[in-house]
mmCIF file of the C-alpha atoms, coordinates in Angstrom:
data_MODEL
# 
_entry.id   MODEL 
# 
loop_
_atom_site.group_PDB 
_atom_site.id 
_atom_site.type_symbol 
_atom_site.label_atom_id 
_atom_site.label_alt_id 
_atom_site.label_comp_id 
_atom_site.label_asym_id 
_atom_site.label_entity_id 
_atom_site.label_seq_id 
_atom_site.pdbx_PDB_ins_code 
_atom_site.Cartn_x 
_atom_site.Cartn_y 
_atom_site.Cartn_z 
_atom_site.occupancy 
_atom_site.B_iso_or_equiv 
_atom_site.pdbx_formal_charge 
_atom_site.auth_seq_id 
_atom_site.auth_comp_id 
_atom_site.auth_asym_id 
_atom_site.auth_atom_id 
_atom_site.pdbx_PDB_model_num 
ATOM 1   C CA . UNK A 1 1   ? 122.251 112.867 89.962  1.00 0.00 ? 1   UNK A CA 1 
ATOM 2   C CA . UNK A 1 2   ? 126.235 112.886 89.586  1.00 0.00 ? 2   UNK A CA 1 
ATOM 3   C CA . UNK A 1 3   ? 126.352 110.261 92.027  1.00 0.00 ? 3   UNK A CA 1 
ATOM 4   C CA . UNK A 1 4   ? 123.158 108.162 91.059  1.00 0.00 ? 4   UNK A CA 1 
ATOM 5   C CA . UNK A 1 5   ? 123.231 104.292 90.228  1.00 0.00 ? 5   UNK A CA 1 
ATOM 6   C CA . UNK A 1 6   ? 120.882 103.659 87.103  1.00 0.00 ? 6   UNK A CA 1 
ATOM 7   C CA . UNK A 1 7   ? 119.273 100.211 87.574  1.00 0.00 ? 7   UNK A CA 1 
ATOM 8   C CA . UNK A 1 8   ? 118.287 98.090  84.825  1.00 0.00 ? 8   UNK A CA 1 
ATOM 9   C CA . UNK A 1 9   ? 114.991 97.316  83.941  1.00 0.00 ? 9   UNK A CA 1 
ATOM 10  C CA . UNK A 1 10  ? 114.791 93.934  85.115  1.00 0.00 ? 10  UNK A CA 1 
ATOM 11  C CA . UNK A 1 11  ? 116.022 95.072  88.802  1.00 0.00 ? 11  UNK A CA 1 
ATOM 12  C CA . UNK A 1 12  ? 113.302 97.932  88.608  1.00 0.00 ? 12  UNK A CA 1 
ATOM 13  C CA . UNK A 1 13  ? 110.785 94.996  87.989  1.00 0.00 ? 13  UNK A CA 1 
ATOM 14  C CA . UNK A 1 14  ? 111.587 93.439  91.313  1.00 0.00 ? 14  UNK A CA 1 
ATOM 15  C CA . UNK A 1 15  ? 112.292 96.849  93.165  1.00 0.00 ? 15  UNK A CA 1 
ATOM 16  C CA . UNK A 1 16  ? 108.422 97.411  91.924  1.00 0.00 ? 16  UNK A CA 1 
ATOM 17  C CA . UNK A 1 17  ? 107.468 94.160  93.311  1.00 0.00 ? 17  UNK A CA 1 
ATOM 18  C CA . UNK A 1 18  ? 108.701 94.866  96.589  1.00 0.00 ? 18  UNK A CA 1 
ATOM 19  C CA . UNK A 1 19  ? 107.241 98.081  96.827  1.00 0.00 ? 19  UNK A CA 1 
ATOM 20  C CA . UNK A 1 20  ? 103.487 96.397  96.112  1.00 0.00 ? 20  UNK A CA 1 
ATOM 21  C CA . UNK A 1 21  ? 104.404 93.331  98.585  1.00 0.00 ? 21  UNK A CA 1 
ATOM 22  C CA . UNK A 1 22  ? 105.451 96.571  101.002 1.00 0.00 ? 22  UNK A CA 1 
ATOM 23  C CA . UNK A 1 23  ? 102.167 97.954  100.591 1.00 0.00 ? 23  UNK A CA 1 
ATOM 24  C CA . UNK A 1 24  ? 99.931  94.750  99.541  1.00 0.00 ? 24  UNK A CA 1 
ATOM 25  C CA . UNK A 1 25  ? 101.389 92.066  101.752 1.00 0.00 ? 25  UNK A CA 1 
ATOM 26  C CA . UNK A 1 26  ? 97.949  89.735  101.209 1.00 0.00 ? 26  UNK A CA 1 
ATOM 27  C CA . UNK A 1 27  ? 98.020  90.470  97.619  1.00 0.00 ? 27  UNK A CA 1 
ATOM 28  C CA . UNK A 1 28  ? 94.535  91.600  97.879  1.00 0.00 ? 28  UNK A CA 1 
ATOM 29  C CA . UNK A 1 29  ? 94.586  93.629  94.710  1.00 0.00 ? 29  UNK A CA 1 
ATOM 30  C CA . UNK A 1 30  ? 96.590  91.614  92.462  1.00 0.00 ? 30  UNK A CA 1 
ATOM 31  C CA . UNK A 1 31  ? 95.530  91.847  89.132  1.00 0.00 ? 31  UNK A CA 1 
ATOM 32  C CA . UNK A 1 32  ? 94.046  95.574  89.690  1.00 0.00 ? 32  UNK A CA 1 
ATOM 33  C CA . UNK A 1 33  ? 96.950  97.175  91.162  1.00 0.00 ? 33  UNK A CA 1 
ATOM 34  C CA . UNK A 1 34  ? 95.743  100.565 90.087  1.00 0.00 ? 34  UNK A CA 1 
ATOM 35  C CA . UNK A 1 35  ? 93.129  100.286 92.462  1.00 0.00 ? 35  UNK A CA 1 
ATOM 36  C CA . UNK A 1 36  ? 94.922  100.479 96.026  1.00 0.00 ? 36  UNK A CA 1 
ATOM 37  C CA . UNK A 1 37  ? 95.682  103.604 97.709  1.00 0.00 ? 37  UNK A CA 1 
ATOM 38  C CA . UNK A 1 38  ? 99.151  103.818 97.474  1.00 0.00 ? 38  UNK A CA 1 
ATOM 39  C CA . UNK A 1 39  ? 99.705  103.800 93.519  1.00 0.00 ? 39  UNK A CA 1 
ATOM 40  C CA . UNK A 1 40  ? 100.269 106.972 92.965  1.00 0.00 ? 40  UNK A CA 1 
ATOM 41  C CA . UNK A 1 41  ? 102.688 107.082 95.667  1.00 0.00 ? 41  UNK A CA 1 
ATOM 42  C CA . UNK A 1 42  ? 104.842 104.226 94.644  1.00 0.00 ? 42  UNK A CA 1 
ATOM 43  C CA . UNK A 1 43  ? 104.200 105.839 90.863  1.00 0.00 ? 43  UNK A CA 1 
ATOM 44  C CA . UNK A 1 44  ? 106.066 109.124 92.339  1.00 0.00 ? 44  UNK A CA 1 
ATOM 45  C CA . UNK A 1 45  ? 108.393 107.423 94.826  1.00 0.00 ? 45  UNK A CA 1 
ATOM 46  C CA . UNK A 1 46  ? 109.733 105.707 91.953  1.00 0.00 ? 46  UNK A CA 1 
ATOM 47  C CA . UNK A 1 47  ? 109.870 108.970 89.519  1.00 0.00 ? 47  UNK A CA 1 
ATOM 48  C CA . UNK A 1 48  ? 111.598 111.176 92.037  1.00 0.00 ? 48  UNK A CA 1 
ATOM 49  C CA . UNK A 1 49  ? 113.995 108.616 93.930  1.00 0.00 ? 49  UNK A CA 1 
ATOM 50  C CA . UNK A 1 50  ? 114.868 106.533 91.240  1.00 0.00 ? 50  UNK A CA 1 
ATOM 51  C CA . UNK A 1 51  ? 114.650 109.406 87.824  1.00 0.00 ? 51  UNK A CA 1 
ATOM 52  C CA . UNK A 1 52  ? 112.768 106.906 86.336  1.00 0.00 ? 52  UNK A CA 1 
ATOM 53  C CA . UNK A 1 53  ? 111.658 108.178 83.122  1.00 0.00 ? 53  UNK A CA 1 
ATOM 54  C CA . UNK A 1 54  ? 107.723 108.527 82.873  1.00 0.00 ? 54  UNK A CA 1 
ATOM 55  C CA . UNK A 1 55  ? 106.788 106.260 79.983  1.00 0.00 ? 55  UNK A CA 1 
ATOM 56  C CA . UNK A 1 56  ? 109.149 103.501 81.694  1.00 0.00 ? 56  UNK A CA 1 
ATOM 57  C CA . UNK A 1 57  ? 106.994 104.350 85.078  1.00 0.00 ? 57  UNK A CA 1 
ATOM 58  C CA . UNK A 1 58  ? 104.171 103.734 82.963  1.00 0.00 ? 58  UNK A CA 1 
ATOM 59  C CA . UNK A 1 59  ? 105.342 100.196 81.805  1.00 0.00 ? 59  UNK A CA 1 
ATOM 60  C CA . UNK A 1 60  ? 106.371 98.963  85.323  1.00 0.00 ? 60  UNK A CA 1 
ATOM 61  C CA . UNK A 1 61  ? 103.842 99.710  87.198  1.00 0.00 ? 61  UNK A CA 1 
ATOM 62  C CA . UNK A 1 62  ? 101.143 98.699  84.330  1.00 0.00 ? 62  UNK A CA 1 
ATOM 63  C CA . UNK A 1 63  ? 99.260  101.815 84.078  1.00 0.00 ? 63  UNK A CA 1 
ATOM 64  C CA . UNK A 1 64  ? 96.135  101.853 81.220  1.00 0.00 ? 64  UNK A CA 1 
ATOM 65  C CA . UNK A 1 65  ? 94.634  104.496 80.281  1.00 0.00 ? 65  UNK A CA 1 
ATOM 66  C CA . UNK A 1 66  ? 92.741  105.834 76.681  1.00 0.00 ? 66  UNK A CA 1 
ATOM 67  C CA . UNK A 1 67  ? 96.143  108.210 76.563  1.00 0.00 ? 67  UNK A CA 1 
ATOM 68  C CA . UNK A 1 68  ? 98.085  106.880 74.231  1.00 0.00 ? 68  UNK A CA 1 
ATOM 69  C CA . UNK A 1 69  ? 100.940 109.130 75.298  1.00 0.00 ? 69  UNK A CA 1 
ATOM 70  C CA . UNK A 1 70  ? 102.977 106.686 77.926  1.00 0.00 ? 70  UNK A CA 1 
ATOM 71  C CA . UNK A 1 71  ? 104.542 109.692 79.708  1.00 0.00 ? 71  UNK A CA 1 
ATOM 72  C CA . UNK A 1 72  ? 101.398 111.298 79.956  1.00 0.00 ? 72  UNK A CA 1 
ATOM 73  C CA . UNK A 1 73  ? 100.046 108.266 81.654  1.00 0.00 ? 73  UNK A CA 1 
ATOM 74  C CA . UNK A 1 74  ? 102.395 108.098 84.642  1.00 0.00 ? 74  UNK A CA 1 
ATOM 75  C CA . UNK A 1 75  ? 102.060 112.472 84.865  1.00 0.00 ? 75  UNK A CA 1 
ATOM 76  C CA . UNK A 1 76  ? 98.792  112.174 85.527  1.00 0.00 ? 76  UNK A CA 1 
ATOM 77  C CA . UNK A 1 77  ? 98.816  109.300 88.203  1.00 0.00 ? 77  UNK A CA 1 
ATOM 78  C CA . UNK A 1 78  ? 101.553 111.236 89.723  1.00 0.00 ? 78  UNK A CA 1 
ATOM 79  C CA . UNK A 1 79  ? 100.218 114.524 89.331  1.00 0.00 ? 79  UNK A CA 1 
ATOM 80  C CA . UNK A 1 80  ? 96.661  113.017 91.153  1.00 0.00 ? 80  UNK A CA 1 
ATOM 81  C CA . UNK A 1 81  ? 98.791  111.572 94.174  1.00 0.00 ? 81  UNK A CA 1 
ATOM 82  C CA . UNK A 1 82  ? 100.716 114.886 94.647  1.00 0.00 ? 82  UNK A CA 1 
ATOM 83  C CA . UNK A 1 83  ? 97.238  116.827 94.907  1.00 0.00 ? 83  UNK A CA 1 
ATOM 84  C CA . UNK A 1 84  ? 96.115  114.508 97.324  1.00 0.00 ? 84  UNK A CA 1 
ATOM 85  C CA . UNK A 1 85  ? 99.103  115.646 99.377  1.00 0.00 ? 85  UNK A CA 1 
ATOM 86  C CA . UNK A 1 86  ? 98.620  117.930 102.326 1.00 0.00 ? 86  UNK A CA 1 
ATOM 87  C CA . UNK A 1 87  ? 102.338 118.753 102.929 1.00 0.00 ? 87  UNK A CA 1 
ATOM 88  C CA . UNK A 1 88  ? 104.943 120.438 100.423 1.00 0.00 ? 88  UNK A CA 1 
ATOM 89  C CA . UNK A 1 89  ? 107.506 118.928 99.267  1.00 0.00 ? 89  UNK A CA 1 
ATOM 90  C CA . UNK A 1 90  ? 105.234 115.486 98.924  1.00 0.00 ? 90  UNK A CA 1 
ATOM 91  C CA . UNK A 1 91  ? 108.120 113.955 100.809 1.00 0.00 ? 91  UNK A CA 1 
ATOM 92  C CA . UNK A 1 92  ? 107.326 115.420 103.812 1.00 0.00 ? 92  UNK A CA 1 
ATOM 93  C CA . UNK A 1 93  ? 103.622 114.536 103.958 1.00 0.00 ? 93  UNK A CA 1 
ATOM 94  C CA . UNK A 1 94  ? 102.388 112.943 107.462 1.00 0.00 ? 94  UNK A CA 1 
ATOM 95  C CA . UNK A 1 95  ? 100.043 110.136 105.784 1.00 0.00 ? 95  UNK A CA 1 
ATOM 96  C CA . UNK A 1 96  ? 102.816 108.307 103.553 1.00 0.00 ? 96  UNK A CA 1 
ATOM 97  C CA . UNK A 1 97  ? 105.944 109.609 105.909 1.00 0.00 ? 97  UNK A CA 1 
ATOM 98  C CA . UNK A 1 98  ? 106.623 106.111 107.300 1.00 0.00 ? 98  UNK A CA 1 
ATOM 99  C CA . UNK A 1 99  ? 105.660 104.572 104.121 1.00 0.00 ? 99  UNK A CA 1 
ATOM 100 C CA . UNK A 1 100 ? 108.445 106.458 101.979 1.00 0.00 ? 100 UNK A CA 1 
ATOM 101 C CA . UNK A 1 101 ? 111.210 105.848 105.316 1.00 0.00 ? 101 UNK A CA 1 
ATOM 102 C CA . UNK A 1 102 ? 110.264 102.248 104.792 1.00 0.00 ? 102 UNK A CA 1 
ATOM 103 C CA . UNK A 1 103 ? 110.638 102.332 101.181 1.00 0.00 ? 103 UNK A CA 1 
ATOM 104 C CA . UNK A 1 104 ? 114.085 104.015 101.041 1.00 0.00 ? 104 UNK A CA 1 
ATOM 105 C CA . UNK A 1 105 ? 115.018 101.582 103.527 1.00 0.00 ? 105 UNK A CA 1 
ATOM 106 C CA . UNK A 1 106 ? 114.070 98.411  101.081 1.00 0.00 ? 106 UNK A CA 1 
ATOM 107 C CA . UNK A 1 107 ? 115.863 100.618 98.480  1.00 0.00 ? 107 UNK A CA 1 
ATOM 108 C CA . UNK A 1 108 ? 119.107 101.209 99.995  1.00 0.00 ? 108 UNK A CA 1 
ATOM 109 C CA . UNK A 1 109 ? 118.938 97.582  101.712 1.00 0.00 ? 109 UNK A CA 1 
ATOM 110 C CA . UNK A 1 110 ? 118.392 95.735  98.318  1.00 0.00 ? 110 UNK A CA 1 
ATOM 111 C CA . UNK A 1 111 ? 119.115 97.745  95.469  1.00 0.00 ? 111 UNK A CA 1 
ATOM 112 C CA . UNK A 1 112 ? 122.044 100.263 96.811  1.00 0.00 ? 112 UNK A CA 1 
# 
């Protein structure tokens, strides 16, 4: 954390971006990003890599929900994709692995 670059909120708009053209090269769920597999991930990829604070999670990536607690929003769409995980720490899981390597690598690439 000492050593961590906070990025503004307009750079974390494009950083988000990249992640769903990473994921969703076709952009076959724009407009219902919520809907593809990997939301969750990219909801907690961006929590725990980038201490992204939950309600601003929440605004970036779009997430609805009857909640109107913000935080609460992201925790649960991040709580849901760590369930779904069959490894501990999340990080380590086999089925997103190459995702996240690919994702730190657009991360330290672009945004430093």
């Amino acid at each position: 954390m000492e050593r961590a670059k906070f990025l503004g909120y307009g750079t974390l708009q494009q950083l988000v971006a990249d992640l769903y053209m990473e994921v969703d090269p076709n952009m076959v769920y724009e407009g219902r990003r919520s809907e593809m597999p990997e939301f969750g991930f990219i909801a907690w990829y961006l929590r725990t890599y980038f201490y992204i604070p939950m309600k601003s999670v929440t605004k970036l990536m779009g997430i609805v929900s009857r909640d109107t607690n913000q935080s609460s929003r992201a925790a649960k769409v991040i709580e849901t994709y760590k369930a779904s995980c069959m490894e501990t720490p999340e990080s380590l899981d086999g089925a997103r692995y190459d995702l996240l390597q690919r994702f730190k690598a657009i991360a330290e690439r672009y945004y430093n």
